[in-house]
CHARMM internal coordinates of N, CA and C (Angstrom, degrees):
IC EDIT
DIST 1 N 1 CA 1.4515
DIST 1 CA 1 C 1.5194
ANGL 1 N 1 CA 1 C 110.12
DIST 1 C 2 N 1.5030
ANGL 1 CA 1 C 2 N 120.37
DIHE 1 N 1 CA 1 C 2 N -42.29
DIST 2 N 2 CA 1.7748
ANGL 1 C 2 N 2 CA 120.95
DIHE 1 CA 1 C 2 N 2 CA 169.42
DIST 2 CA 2 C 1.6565
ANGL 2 N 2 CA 2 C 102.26
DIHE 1 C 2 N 2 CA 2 C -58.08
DIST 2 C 3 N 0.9622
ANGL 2 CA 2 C 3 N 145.70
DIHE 2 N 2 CA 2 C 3 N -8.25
DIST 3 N 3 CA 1.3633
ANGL 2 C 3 N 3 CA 145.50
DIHE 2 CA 2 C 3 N 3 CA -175.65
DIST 3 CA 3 C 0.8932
ANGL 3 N 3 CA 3 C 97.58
DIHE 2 C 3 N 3 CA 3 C -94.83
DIST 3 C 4 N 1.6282
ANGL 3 CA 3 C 4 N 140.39
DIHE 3 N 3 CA 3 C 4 N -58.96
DIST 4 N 4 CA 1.6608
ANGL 3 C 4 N 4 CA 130.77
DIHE 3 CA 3 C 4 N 4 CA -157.17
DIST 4 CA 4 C 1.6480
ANGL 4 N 4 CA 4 C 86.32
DIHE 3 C 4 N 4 CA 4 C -95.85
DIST 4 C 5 N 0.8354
ANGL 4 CA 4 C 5 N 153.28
DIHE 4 N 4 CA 4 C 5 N 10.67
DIST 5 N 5 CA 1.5837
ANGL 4 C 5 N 5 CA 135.92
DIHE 4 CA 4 C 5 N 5 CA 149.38
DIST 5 CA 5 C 1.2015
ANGL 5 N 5 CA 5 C 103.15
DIHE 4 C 5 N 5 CA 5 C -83.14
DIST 5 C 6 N 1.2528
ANGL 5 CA 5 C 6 N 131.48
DIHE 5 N 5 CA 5 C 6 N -20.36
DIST 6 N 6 CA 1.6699
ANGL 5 C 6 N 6 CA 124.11
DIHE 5 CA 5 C 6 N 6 CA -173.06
DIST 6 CA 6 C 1.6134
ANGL 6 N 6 CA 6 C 97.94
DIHE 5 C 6 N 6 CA 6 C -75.24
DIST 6 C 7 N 0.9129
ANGL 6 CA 6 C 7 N 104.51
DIHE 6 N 6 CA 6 C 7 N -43.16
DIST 7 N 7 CA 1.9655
ANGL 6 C 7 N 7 CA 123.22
DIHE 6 CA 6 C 7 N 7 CA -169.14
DIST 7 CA 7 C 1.2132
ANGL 7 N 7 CA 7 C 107.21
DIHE 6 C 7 N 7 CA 7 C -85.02
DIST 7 C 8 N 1.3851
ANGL 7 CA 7 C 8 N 132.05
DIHE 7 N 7 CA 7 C 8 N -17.39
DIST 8 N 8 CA 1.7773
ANGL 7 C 8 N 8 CA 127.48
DIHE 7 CA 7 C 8 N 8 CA 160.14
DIST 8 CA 8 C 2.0117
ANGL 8 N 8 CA 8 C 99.91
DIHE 7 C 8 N 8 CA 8 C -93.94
DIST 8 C 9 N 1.1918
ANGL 8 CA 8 C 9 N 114.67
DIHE 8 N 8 CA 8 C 9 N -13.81
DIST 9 N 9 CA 1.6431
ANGL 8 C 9 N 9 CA 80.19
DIHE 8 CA 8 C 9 N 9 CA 163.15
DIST 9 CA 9 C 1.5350
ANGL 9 N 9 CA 9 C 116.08
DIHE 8 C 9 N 9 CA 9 C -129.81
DIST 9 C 10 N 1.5755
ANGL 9 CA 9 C 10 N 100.26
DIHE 9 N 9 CA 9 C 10 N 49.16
DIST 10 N 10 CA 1.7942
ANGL 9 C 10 N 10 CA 110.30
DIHE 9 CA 9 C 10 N 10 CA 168.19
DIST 10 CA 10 C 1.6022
ANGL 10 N 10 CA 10 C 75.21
DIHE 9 C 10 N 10 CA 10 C -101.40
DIST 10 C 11 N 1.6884
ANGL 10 CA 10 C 11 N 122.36
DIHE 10 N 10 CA 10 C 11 N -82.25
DIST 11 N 11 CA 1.4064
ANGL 10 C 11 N 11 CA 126.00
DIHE 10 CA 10 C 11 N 11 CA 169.47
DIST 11 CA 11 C 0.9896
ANGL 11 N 11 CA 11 C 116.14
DIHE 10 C 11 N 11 CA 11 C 19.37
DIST 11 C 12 N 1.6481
ANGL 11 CA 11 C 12 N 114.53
DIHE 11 N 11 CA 11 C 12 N -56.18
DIST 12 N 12 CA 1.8209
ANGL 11 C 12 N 12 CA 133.00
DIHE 11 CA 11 C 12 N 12 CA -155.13
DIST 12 CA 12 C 1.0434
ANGL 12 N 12 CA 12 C 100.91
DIHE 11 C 12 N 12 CA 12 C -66.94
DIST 12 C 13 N 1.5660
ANGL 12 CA 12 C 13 N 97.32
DIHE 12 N 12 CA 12 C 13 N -69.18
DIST 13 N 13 CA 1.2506
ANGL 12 C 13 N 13 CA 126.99
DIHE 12 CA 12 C 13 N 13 CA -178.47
DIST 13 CA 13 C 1.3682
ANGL 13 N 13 CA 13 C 134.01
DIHE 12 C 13 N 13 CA 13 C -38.63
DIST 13 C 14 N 1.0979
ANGL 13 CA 13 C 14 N 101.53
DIHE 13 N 13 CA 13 C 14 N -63.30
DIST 14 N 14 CA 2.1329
ANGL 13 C 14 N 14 CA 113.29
DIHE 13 CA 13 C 14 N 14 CA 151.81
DIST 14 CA 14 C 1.1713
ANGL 14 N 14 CA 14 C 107.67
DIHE 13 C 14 N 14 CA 14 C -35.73
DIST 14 C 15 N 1.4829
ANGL 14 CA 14 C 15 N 129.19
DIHE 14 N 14 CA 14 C 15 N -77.20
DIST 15 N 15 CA 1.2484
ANGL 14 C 15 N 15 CA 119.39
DIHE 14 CA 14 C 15 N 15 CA 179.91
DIST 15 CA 15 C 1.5008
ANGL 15 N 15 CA 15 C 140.59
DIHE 14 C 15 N 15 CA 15 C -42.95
DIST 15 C 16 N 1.6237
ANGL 15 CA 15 C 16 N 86.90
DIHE 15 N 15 CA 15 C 16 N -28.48
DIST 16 N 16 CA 1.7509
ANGL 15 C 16 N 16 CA 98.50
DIHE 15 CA 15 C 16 N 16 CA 179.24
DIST 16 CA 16 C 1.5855
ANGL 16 N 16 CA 16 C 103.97
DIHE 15 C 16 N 16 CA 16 C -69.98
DIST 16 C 17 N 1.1641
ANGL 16 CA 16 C 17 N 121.50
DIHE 16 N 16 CA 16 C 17 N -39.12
DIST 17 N 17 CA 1.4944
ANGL 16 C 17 N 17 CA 133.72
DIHE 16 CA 16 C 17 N 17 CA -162.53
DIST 17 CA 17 C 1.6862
ANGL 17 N 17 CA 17 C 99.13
DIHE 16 C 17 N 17 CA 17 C -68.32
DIST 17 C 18 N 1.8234
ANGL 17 CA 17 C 18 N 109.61
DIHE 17 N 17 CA 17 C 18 N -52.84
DIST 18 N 18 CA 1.4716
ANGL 17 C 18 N 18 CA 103.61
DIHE 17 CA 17 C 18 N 18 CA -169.98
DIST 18 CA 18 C 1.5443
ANGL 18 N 18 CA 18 C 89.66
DIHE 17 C 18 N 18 CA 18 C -77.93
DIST 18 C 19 N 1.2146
ANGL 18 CA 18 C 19 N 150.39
DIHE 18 N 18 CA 18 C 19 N -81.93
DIST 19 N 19 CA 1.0625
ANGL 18 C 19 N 19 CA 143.55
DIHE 18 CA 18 C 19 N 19 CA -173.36
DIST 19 CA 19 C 2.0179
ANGL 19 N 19 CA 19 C 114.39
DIHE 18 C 19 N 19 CA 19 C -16.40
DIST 19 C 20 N 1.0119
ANGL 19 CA 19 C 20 N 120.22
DIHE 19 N 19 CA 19 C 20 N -44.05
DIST 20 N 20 CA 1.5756
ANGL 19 C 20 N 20 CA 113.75
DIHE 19 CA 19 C 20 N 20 CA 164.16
DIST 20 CA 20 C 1.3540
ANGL 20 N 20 CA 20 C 121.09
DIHE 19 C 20 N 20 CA 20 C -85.51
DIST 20 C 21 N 1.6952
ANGL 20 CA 20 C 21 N 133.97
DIHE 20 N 20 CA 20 C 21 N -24.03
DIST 21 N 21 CA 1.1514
ANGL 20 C 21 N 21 CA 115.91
DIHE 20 CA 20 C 21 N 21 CA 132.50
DIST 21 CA 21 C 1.2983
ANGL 21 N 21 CA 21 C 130.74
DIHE 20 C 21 N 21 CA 21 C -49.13
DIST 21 C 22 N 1.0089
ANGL 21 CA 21 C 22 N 137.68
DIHE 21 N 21 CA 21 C 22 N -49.07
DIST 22 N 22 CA 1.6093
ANGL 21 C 22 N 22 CA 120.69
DIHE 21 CA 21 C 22 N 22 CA 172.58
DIST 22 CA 22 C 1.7517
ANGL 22 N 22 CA 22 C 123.96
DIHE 21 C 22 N 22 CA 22 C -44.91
DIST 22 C 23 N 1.6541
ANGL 22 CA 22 C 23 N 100.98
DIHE 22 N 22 CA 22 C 23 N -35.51
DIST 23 N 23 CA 1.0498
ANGL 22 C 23 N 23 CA 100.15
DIHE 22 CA 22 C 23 N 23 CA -169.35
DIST 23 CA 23 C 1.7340
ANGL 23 N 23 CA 23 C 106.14
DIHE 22 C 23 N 23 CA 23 C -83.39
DIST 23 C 24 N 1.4515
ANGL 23 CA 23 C 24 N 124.93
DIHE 23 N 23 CA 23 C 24 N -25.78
DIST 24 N 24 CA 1.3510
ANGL 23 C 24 N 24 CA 124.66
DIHE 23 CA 23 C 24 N 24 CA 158.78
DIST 24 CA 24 C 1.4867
ANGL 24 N 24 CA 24 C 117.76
DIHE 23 C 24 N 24 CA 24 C -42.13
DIST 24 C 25 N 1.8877
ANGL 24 CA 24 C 25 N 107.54
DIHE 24 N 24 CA 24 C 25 N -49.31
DIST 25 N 25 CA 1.5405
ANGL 24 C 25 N 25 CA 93.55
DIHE 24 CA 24 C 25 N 25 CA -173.68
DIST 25 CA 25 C 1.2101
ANGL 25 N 25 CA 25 C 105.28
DIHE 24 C 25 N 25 CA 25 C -82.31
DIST 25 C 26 N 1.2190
ANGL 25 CA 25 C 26 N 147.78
DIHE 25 N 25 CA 25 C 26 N 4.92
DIST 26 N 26 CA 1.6663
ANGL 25 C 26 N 26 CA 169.42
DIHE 25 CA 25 C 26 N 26 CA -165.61
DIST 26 CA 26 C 2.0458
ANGL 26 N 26 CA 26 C 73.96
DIHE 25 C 26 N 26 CA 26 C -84.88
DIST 26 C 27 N 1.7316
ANGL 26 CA 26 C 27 N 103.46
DIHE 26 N 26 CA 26 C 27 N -97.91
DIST 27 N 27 CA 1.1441
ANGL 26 C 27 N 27 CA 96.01
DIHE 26 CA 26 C 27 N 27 CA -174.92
DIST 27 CA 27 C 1.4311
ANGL 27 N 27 CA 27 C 150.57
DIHE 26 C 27 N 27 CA 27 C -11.42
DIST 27 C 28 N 1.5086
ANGL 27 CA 27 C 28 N 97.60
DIHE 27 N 27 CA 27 C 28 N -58.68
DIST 28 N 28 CA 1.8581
ANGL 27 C 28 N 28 CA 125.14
DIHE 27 CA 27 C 28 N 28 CA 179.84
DIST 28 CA 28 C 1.8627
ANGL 28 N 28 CA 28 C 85.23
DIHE 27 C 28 N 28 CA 28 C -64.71
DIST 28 C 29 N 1.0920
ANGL 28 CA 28 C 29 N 135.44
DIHE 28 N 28 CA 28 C 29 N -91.65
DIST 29 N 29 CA 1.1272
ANGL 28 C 29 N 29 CA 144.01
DIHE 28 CA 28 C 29 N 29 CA -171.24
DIST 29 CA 29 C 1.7902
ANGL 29 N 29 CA 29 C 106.21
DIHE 28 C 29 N 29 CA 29 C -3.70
DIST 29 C 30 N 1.5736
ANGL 29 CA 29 C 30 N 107.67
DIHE 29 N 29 CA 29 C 30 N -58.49
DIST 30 N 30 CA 0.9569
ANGL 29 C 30 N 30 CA 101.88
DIHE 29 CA 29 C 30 N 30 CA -157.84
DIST 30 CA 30 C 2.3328
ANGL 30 N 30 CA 30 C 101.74
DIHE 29 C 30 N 30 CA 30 C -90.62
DIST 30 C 31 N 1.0386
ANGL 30 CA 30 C 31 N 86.85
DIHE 30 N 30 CA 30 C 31 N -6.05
DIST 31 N 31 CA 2.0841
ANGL 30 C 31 N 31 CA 96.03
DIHE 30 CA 30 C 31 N 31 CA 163.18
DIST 31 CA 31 C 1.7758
ANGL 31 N 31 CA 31 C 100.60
DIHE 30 C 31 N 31 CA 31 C -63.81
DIST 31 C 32 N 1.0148
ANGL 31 CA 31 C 32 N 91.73
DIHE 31 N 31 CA 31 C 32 N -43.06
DIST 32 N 32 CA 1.7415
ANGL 31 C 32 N 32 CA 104.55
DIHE 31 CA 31 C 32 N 32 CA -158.67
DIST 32 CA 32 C 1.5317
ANGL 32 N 32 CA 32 C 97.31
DIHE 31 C 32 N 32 CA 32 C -45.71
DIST 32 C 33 N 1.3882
ANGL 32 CA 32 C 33 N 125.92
DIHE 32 N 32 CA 32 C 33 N -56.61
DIST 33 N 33 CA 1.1903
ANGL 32 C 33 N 33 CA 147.62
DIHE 32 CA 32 C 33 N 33 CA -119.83
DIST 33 CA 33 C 1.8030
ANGL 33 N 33 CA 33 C 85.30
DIHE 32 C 33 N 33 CA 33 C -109.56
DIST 33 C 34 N 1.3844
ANGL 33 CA 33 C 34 N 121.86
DIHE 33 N 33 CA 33 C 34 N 18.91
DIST 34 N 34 CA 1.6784
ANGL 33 C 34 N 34 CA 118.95
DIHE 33 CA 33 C 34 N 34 CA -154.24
DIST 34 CA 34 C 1.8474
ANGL 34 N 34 CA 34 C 87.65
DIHE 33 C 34 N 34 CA 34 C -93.69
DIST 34 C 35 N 1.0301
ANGL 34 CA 34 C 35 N 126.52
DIHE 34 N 34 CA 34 C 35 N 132.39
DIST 35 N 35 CA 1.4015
ANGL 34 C 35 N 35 CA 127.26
DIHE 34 CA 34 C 35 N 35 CA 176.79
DIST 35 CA 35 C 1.6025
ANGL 35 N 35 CA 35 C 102.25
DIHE 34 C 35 N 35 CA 35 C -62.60
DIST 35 C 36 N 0.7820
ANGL 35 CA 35 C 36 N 102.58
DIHE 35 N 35 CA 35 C 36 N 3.98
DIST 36 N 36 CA 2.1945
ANGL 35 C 36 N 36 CA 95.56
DIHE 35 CA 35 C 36 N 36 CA -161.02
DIST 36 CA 36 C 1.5668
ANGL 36 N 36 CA 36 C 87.42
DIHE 35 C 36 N 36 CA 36 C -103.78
DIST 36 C 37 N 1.2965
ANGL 36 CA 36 C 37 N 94.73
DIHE 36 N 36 CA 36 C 37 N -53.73
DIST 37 N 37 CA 1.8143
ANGL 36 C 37 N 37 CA 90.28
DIHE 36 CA 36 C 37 N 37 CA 176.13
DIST 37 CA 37 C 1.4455
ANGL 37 N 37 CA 37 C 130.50
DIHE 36 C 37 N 37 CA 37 C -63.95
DIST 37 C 38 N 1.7127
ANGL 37 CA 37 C 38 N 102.52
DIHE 37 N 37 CA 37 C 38 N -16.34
DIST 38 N 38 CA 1.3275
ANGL 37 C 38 N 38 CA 88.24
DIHE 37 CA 37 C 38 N 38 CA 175.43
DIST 38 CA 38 C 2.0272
ANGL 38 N 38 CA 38 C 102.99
DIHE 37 C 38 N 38 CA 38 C -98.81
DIST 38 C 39 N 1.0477
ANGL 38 CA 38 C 39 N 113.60
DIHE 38 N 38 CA 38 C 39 N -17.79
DIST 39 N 39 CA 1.5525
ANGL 38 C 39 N 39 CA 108.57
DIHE 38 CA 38 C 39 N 39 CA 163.37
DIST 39 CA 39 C 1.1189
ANGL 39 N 39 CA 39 C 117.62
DIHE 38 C 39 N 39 CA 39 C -62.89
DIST 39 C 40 N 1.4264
ANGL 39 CA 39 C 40 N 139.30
DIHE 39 N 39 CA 39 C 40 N -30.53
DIST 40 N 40 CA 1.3605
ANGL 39 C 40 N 40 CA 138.41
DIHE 39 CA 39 C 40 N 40 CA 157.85
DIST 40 CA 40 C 1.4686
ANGL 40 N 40 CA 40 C 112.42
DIHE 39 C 40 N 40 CA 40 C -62.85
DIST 40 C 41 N 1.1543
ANGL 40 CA 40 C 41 N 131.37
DIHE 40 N 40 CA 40 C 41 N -29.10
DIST 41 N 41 CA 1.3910
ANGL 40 C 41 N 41 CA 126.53
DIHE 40 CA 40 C 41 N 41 CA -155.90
DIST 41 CA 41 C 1.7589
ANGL 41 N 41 CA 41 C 93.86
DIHE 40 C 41 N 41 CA 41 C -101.59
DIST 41 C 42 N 1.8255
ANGL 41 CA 41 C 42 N 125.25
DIHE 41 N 41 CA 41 C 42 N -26.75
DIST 42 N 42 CA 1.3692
ANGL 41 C 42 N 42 CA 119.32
DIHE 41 CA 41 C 42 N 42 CA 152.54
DIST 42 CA 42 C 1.7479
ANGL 42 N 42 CA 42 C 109.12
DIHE 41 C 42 N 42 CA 42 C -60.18
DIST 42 C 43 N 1.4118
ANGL 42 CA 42 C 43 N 133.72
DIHE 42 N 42 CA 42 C 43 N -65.24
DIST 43 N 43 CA 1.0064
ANGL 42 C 43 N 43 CA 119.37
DIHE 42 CA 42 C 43 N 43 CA -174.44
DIST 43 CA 43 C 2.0470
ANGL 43 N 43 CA 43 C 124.93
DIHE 42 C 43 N 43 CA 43 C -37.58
DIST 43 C 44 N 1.4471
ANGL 43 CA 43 C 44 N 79.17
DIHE 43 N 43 CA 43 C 44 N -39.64
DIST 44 N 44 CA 1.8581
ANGL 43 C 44 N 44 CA 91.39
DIHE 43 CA 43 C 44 N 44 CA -175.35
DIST 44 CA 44 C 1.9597
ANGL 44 N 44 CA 44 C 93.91
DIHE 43 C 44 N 44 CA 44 C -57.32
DIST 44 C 45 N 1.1438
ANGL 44 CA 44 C 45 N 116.92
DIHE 44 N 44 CA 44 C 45 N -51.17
DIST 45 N 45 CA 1.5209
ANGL 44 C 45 N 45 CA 111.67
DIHE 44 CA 44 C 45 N 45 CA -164.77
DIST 45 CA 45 C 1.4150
ANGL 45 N 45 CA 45 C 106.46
DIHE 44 C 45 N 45 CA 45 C -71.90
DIST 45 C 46 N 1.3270
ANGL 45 CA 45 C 46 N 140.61
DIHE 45 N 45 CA 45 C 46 N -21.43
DIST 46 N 46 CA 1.0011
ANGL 45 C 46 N 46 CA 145.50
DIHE 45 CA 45 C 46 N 46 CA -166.82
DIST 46 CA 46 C 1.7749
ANGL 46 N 46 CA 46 C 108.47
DIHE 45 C 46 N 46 CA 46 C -90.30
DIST 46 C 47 N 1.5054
ANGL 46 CA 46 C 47 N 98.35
DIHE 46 N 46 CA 46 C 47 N -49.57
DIST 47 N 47 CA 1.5884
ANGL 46 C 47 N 47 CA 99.77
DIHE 46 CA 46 C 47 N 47 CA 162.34
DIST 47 CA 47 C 1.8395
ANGL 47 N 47 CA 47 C 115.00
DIHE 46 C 47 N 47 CA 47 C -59.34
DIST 47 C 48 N 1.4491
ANGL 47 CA 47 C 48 N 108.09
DIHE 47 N 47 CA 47 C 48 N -23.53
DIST 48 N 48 CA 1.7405
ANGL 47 C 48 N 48 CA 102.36
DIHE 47 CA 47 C 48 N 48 CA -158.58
DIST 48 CA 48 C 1.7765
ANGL 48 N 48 CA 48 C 83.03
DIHE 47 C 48 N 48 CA 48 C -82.08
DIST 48 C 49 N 1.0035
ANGL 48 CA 48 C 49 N 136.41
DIHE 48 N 48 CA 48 C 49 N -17.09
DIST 49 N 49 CA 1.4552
ANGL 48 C 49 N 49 CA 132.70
DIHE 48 CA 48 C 49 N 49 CA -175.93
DIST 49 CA 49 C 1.3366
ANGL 49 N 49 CA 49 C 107.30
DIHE 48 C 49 N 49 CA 49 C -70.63
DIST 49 C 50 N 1.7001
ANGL 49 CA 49 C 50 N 108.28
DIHE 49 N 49 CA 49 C 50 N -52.96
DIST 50 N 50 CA 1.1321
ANGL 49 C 50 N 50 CA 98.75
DIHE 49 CA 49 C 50 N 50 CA 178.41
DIST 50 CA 50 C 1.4083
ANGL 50 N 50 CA 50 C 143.99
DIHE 49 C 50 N 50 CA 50 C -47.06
DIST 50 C 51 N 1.5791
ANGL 50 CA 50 C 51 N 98.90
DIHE 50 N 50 CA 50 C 51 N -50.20
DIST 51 N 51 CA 1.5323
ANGL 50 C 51 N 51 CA 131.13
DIHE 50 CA 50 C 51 N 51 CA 178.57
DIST 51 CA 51 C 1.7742
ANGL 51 N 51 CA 51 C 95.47
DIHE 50 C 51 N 51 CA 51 C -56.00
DIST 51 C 52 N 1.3933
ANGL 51 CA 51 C 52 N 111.57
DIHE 51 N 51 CA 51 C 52 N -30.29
DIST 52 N 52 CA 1.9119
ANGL 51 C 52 N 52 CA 103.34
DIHE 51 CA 51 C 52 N 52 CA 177.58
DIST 52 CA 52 C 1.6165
ANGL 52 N 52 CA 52 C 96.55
DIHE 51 C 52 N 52 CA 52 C -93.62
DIST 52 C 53 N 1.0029
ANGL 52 CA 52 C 53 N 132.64
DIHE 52 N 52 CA 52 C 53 N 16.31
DIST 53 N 53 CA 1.8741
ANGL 52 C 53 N 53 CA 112.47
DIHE 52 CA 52 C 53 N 53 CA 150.94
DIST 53 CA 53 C 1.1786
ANGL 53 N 53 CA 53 C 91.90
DIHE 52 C 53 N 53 CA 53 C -108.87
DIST 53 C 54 N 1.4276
ANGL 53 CA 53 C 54 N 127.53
DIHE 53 N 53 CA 53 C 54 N -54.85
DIST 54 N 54 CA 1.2903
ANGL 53 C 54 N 54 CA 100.94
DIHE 53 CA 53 C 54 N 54 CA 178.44
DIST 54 CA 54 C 2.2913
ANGL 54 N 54 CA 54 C 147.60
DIHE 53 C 54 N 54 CA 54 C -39.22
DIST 54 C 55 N 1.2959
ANGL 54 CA 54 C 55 N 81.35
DIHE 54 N 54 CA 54 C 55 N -34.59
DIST 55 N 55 CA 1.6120
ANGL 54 C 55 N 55 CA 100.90
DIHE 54 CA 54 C 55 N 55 CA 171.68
DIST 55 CA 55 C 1.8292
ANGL 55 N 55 CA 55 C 95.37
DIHE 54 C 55 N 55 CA 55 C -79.68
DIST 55 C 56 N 0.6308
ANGL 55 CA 55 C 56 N 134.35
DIHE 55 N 55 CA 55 C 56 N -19.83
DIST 56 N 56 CA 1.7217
ANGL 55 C 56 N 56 CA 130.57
DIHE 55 CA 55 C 56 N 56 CA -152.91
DIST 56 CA 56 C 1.6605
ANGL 56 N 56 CA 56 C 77.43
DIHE 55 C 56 N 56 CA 56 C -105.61
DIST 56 C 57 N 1.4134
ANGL 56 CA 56 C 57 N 138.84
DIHE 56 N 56 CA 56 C 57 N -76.34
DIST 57 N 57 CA 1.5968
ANGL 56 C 57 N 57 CA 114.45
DIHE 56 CA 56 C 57 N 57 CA 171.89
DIST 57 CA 57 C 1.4235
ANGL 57 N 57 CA 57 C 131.94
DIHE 56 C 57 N 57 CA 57 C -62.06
DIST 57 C 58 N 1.0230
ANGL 57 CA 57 C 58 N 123.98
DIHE 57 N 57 CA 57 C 58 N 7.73
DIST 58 N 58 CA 1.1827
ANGL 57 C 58 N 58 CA 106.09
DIHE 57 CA 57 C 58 N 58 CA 147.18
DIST 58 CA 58 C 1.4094
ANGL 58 N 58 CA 58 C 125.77
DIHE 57 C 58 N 58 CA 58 C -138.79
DIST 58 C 59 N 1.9816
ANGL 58 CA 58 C 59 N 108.66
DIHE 58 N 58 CA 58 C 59 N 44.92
DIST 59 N 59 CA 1.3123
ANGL 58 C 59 N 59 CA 95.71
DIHE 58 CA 58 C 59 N 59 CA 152.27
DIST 59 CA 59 C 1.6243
ANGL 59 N 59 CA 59 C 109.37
DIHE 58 C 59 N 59 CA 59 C -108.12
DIST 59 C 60 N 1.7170
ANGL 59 CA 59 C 60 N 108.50
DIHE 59 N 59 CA 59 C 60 N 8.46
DIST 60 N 60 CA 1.6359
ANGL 59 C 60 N 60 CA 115.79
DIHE 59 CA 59 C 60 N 60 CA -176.14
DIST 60 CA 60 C 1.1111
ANGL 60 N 60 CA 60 C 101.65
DIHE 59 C 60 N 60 CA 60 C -87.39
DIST 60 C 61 N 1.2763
ANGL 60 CA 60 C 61 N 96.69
DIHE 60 N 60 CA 60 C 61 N 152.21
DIST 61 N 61 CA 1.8225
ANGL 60 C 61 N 61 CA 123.66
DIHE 60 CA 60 C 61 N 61 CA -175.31
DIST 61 CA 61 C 0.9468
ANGL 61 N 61 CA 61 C 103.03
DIHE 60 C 61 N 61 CA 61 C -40.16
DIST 61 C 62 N 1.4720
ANGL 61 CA 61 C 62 N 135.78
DIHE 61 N 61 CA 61 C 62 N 145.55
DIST 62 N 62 CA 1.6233
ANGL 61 C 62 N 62 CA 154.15
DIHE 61 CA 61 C 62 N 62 CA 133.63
DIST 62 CA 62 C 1.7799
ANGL 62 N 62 CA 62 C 95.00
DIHE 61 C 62 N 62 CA 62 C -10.50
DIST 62 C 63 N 1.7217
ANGL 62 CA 62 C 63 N 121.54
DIHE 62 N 62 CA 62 C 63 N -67.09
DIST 63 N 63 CA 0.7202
ANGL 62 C 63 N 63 CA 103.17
DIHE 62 CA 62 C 63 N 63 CA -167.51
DIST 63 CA 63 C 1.9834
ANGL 63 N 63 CA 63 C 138.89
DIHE 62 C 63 N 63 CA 63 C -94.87
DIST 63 C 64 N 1.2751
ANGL 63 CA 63 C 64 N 93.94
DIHE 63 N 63 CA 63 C 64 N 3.88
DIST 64 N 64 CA 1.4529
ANGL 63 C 64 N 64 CA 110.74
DIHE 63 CA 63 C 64 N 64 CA 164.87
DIST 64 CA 64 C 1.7121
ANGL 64 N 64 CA 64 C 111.81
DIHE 63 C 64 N 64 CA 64 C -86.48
DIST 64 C 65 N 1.4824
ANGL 64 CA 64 C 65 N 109.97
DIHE 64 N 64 CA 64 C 65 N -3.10
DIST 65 N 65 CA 1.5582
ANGL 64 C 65 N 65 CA 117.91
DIHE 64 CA 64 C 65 N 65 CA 169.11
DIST 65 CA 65 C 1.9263
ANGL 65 N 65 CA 65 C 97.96
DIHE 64 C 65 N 65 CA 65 C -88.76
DIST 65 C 66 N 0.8521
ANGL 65 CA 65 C 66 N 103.52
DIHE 65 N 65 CA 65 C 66 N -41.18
DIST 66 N 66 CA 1.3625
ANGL 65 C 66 N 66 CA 114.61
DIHE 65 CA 65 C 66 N 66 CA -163.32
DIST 66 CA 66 C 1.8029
ANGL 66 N 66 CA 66 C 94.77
DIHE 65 C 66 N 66 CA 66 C -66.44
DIST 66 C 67 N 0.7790
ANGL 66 CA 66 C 67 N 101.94
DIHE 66 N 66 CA 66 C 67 N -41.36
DIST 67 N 67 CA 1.8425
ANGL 66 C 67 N 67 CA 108.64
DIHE 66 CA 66 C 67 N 67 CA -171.85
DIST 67 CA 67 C 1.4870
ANGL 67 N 67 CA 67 C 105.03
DIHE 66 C 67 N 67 CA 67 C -71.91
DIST 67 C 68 N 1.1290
ANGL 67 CA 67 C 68 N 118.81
DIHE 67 N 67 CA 67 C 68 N -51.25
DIST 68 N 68 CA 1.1741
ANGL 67 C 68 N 68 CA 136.23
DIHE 67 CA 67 C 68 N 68 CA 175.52
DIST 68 CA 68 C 1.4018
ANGL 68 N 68 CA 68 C 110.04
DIHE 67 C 68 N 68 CA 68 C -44.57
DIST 68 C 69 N 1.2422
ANGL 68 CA 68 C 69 N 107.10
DIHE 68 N 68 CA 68 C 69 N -55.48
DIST 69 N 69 CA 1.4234
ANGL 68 C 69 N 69 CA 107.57
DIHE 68 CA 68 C 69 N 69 CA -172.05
DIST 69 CA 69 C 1.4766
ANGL 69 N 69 CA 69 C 109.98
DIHE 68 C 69 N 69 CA 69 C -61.37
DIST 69 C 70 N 1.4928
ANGL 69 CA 69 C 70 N 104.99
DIHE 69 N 69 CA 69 C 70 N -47.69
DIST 70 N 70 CA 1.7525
ANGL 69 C 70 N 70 CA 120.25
DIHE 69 CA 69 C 70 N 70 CA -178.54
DIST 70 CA 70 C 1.5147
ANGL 70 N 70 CA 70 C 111.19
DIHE 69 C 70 N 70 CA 70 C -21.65
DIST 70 C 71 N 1.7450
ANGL 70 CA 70 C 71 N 89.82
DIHE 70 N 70 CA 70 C 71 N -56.80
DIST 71 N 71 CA 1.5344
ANGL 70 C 71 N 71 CA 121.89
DIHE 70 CA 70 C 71 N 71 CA -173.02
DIST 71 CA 71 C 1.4568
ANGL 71 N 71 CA 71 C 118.72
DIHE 70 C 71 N 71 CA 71 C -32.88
DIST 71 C 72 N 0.9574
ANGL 71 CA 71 C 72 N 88.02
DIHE 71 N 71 CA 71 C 72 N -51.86
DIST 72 N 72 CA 2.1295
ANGL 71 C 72 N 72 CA 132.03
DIHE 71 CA 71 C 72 N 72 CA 173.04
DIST 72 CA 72 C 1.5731
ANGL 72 N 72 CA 72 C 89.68
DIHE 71 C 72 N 72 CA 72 C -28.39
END
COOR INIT
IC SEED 1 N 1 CA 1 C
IC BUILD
């Protein structure tokens, strides 16, 4: 009988553990879904575009800047 009480509260125990993980990713799930985060997370892509024209003029030549501008 000290044996199967050892083995009904590992049992418990497991369950308690997956049962509060679920409810963590329960939690995160519902952060995810936060409008602020996803307006920040458009701003972030919109800035990361920028920062790639920006690097793209100024790793081009002096003189394909120069033309460019002409273009202007």
């Amino acid at each position: 009988m000290n044996t199967m009480f050892y083995v009904v509260c590992i049992v418990v125990a497991v369950l308690l553990a997956d049962a509060f993980k679920k409810y963590l990713n329960v939690k995160q799930k519902k952060q995810e879904n936060n409008p602020e985060l996803e307006e920040s997370l458009k701003k972030i892509d919109s800035l990361e575009e920028r920062i790639q024209v920006l690097e793209r003029i100024v790793t081009e030549s002096k003189r394909d800047l120069g033309e460019e501008i002409d273009h202007l």
